[in-house]
Each structure stands twice: as structure tokens, then as C-alpha cells.
N, C-alpha and C positions, 0 to 999 in steps of 0.2 A: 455299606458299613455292617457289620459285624462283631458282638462278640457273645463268645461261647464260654459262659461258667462249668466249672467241671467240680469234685471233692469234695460237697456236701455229704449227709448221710447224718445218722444213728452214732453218737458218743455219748458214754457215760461224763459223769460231771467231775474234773479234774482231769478230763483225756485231751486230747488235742487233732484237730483237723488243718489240712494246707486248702485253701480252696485258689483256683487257678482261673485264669480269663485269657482264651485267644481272641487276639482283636487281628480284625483284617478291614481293609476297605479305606483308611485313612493314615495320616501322616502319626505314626507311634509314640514316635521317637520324641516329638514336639509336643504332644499331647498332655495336659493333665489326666491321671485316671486315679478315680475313686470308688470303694465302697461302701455299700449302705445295704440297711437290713430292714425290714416289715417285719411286726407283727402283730397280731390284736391287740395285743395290750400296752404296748408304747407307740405302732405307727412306725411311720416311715423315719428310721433314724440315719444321719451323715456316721459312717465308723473310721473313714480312714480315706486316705487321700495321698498322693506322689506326685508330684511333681516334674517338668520334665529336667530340673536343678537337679534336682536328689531330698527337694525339701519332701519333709513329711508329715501326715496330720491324723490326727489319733485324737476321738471321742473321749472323754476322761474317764467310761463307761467300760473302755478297752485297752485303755494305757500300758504300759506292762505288762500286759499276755498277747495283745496280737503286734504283731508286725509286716507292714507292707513292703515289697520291691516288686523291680520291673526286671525284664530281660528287653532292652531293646532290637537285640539281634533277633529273639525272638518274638516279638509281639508276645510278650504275656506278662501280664502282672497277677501276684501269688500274694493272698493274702495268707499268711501261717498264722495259730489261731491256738493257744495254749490253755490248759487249766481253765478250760471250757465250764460256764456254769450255766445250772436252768435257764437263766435269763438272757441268755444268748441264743437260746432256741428264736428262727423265723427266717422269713429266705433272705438269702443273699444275694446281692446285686450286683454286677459290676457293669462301670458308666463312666462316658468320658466326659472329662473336664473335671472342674474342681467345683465354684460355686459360682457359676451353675451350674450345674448338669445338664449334657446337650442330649445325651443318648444312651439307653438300658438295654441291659441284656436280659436273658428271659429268668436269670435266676436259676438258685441251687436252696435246697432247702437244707436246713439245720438245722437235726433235735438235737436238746442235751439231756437225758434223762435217764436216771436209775432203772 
């Protein structure tokens, strides 16, 4: 099993990042996959979640500026990530299942700062 976060980085606060997860090694397509973020100062938070429905699950912390999809053809789920502010700076995760989480990837970092 496998996955590979990519599109983290350096954004100003109101800018926007796509960040990306190649998964390999298990069945995609069937799979729940979620995002979650670390940082000092809130910890390990749940941000987002897809389902293998199309349902979808959103932190209220991120509601209305990020949005998650998959590509099942491709093995990748994109979290896009909008009007970014300070407090969405810390790494990002991406992990299979919903709750619980079976399996992390190694993460992508993200600052938001002036």
C-alpha cells in the first residue's frame, strides 16, 4: 500500500492550493479516503473525507473553501483548498478509510503566511 501526497508549499493568506494523493496497492475504487492535518497547536484534526458513494465530509473548520474528489480511473483524490488562512497552516495527510483510519501517507506541508 501506497500513498503519495504531492502540492503542499508556501501561500499567502487568501491564496489557494490543490493538494493530490496517488494511492496504489489496494482496491481505490471501494475505498473510503480522507484528509487530516497536524499541527502544534490544534493536533491531529479529521478535514475531509469521500466516500466510495460520492458522499462527502467536511470539518466545519473548512466548509466552504476546501473541497474533496477522487479520480477512480486514476487512483487520486485532490483535496483543492481555497482562501487559505493562517490557521490552516500544518501537514497534510492523506489516509484510507473514513473513521477509522487504516492507513497514512507521509504528508505534505502547508504554510499560510504573509
Amino acid at each position: 500500500v501506497q500513498l503519495v501526497e504531492s502540492g503542499g508549499g508556501l501561500v499567502q493568506p487568501g491564496g489557494s492550493l490543490r493538494l493530490s494523493c496517488a494511492a496504489s496497492g489496494f482496491t481505490f475504487s471501494t475505498s473510503p479516503m480522507s484528509w487530516a492535518r497536524q499541527s502544534p497547536e490544534k493536533g491531529l484534526e479529521r478535514v475531509s473525507a469521500i466516500y466510495n458513494d460520492g458522499r462527502t465530509f467536511y470539518a466545519d473548520s473548512v466548509k466552504g473553501r476546501f473541497t474533496i474528489s477522487r479520480d477512480n480511473a486514476k487512483n487520486t483524490v485532490t483535496l483543492q483548498m481555497n482562501n487559505l488562512k493562517p490557521e490552516d497552516t500544518a501537514d497534510y495527510y492523506c489516509a484510507i478509510g473514513g473513521v477509522p483510519v487504516t492507513y497514512w501517507g507521509q504528508g505534505t506541508q502547508v504554510t499560510v503566511s504573509s
